[in-house]
C-alpha positions as CSV (number, residue, x, y, z in Angstrom):
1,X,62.3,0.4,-14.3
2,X,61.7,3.4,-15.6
3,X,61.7,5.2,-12.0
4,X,65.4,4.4,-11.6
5,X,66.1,5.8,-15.3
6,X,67.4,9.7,-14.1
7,X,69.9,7.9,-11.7
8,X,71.1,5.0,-13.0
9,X,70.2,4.4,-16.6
10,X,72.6,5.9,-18.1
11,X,75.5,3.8,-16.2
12,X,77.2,0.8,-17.2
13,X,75.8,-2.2,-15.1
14,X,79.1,-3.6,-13.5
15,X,78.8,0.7,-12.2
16,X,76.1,0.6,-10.4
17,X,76.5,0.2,-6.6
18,X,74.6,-0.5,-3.9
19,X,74.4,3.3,-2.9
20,X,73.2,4.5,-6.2
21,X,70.2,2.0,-6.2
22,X,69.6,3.2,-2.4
23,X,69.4,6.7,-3.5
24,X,66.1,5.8,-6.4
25,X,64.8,3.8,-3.7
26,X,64.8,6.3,-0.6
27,X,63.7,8.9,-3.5
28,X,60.2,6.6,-3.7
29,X,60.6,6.2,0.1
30,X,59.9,9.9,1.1
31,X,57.6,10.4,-1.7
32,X,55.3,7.7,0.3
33,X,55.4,5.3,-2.6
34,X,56.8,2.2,-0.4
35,X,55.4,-0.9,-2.6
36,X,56.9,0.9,-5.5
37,X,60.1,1.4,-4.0
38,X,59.9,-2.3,-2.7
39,X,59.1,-3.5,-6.3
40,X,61.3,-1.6,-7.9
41,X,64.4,-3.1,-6.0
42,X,63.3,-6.4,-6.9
43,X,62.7,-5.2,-10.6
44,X,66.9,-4.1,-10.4
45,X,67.5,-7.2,-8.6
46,X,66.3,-9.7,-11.7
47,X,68.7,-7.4,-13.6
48,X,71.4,-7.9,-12.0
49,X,70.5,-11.6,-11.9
50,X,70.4,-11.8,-15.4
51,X,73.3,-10.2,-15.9
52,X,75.9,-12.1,-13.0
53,X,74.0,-15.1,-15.0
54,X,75.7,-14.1,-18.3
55,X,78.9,-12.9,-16.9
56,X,78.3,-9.2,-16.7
57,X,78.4,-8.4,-12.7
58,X,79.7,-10.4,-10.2
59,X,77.4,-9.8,-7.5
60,X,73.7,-8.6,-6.9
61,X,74.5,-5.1,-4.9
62,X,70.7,-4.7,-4.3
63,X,70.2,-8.1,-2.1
64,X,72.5,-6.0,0.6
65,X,69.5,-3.0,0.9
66,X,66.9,-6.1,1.8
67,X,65.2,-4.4,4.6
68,X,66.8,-0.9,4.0
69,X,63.6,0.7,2.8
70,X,60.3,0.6,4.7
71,X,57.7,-2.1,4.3
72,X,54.1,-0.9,2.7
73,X,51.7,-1.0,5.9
74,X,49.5,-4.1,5.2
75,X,45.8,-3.7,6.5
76,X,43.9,-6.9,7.7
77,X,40.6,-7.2,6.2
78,X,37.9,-9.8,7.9
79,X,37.0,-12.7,5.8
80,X,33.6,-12.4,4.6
81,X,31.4,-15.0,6.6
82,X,28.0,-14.6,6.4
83,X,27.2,-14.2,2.9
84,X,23.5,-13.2,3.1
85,X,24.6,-10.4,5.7
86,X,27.1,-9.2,2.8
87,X,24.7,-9.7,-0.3
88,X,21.9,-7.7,1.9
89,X,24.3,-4.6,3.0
90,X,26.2,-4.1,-0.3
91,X,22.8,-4.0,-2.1
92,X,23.2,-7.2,-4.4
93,X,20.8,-9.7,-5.0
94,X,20.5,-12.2,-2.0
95,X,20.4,-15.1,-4.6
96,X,24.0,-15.3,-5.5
97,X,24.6,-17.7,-8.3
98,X,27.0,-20.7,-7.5
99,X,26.2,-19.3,-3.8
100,X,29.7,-18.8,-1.8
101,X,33.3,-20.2,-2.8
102,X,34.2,-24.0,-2.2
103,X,37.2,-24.2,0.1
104,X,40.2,-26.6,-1.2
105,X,41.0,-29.2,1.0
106,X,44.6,-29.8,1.3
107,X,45.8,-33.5,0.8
């Protein structure tokens, strides 16, 4: 929260609009920081939550900029299948203890 402190910290929540909390967030945007910027909306969003809970706002202005900013790029990583292979090439003993995870079955 302390990101959006210069812009809108000062202002008196039932102030704030949905353009001023673009502004921090496209700020983060540029600067490359997109899972901050995406956190940090959701961070004003409990806020303003809160505060419409206890009779402060009257709306949420920051579930309108949903998909305003740009998602963090996720990167796929492969499942790690043959445990041996993995315990050889990262250099770890090949007698893991427990040996691998139990999967969960779903009732």
């Amino acid at each position: 929260m302390s990101l959006s402190d210069d812009d809108i910290g000062g202002l008196p929540i039932h102030d704030i609009k949905a353009s001023d909390v673009l502004r921090v967030l496209k700020r983060l945007e540029a600067k490359g920081n997109y899972e901050t910027a995406t956190r940090l909306r959701s961070a004003v969003s409990r806020v303003f939550r809160y505060a419409a809970a206890h009779e402060r706002v009257d709306t949420d202005p920051t579930y309108a900029l949903r998909g305003a900013i740009a998602r963090p790029k996720s990167t796929p990583m492969a499942a790690i299948t043959d445990w041996e292979a993995w315990a050889r090439s990262s250099g770890r003993s090949t007698r893991l203890k427990g040996g691998p995870p139990l999967r969960r079955r779903c009732s």
